[in-house]
C-alpha positions in Angstrom: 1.7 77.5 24.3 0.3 74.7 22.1 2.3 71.1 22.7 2.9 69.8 19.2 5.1 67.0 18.4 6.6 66.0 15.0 5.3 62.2 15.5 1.2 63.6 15.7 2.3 65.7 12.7 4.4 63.0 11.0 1.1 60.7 11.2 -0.2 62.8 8.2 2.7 63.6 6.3 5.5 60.6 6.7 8.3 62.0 5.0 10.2 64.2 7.7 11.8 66.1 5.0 8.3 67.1 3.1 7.0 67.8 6.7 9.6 70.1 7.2 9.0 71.6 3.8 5.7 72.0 4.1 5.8 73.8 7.7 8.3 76.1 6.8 6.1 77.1 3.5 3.1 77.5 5.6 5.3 79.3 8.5 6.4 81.7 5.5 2.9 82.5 4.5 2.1 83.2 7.9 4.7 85.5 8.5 3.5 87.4 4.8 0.1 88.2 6.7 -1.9 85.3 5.6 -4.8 84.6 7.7 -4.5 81.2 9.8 -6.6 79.1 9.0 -6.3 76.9 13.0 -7.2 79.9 16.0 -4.1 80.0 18.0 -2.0 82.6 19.9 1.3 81.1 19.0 4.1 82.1 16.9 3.8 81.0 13.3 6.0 78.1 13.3 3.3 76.5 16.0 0.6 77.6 14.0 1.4 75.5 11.1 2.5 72.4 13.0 -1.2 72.9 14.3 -2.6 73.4 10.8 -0.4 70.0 10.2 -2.0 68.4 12.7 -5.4 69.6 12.3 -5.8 69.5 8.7 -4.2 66.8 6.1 -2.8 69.0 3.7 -1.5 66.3 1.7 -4.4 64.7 0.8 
């Protein structure tokens, strides 16, 4: 399993409550069978703290 925190996500996306927003939008279209767009073997939610992490998708 992947190890990632809310602070390395939190360093791209400041507000806590628009990081949560924006996980749990990207965890939904996950779930709906959208392809990831970070390789991983982990459940969805860790997939799109990756894609956080990886990406800026506030930018």
């Amino acid at each position: 399993m992947a190890r990632v925190s809310i602070e390395d996500c939190l360093k791209f996306i400041e507000n806590r409550f628009a990081l949560v927003a924006v996980a749990s939008h990207r965890t939904r279209q996950l779930m709906e069978g959208k392809t990831p767009l970070v390789k991983t073997r982990n459940k969805e939610a860790v997939t799109a703290l990756l894609f956080i992490r990886v990406t800026n998708p506030m930018s």
